[in-house]
C-alpha positions in Angstrom: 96.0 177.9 -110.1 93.1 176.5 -108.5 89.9 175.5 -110.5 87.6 178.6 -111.3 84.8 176.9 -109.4 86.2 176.5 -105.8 83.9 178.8 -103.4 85.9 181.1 -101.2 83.9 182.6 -99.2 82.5 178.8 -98.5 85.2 176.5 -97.7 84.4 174.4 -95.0 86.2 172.2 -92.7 83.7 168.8 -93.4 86.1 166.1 -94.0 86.2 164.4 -97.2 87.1 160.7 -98.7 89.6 160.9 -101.0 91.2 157.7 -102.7 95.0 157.5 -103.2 97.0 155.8 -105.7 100.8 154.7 -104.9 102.4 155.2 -108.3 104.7 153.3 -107.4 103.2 149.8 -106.6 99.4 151.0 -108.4 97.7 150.0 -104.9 95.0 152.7 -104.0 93.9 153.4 -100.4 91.3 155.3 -98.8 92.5 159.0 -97.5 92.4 159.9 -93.8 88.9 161.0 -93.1 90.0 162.6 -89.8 89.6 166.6 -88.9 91.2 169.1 -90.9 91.4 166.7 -93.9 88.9 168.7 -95.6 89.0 169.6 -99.4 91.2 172.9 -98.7 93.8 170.7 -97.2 94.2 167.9 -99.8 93.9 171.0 -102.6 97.0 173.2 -100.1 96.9 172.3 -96.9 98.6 169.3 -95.1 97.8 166.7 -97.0 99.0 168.3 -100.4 102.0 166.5 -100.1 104.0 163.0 -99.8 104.8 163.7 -96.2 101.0 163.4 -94.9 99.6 160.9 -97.8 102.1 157.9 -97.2 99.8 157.5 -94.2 97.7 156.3 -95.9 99.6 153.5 -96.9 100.7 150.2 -94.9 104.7 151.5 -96.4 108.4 150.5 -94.6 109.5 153.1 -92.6 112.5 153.2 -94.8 110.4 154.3 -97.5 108.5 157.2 -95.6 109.4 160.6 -97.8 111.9 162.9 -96.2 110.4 166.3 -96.1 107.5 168.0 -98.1 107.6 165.8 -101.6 105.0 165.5 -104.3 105.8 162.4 -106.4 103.9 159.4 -105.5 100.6 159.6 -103.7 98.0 161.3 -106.1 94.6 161.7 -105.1 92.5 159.7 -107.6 88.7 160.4 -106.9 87.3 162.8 -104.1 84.0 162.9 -102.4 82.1 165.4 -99.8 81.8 169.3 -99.4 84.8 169.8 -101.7 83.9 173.6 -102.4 84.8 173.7 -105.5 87.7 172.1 -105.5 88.5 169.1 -108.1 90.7 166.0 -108.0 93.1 168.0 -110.7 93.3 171.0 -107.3 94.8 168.1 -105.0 97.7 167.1 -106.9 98.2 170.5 -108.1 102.1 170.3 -106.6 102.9 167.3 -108.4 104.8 166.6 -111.6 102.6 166.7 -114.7 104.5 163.9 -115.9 103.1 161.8 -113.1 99.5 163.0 -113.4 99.6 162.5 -116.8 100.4 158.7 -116.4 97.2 158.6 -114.5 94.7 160.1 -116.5 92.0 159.9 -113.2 94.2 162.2 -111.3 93.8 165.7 -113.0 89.8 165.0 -113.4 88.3 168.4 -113.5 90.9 170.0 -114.9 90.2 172.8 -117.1 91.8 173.5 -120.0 93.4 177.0 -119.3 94.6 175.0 -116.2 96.8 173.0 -117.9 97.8 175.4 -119.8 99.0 177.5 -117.3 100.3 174.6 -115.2 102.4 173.8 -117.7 104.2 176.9 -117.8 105.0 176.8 -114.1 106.2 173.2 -114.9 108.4 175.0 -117.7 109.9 177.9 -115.8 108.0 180.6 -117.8 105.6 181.4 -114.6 106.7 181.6 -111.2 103.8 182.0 -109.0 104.4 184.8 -106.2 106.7 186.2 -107.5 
């Protein structure tokens, strides 16, 4: 569930700067600012996911993430035409665990956000469907 305030009918394609932590080794990095890494696509686009973010990252190629994760790279503050969208929207698909081990990557998030976060976390709300 995305944050009430994100503005539909006015998402743009701007690009944004986004910093990344590695939860893993607590080094942050700067986010591609390249096209189409606009706040849509760090919120459910491309680069909602381990498979884009590790880019960002000077990482082994043995450690590059097979497939579509979310466990590692959260999004830890977010600048530019985000529409709406808050640094809690851009890690939406990953573990509340994790985000709640880094306090800085669910700012913005609303209270009935969590909430109903945690019951997709739980099994007790399975969205489409």
């Amino acid at each position: 569930m995305l944050s009430p305030m994100v503005d539909i009918d006015n998402l743009t394609s701007d690009p944004i700067d986004v910093t990344l932590l590695d939860t893993v080794t607590g080094k942050t990095a700067r986010g591609a600012k390249t096209a189409g890494s606009c706040s849509w696509a760090w919120a459910g686009g491309n680069f909602n996911c381990d498979c884009n973010r590790f880019y960002a990252f000077d990482i082994d190629a043995a450690e590059e993430p097979e497939g579509c994760e979310s466990k590692r790279f959260l999004v830890v503050a977010a600048s530019g035409t985000l529409s709406g969208f808050t640094v809690a929207d851009m890690n939406n698909d990953y573990p509340l665990e994790l985000c709640r081990k880094h306090p800085e990557s669910m700012q913005g998030a609303a209270r009935h956000n969590m909430m109903h976060w945690e019951r997709i976390r739980k099994g007790l709300f399975k969205p489409n469907g």
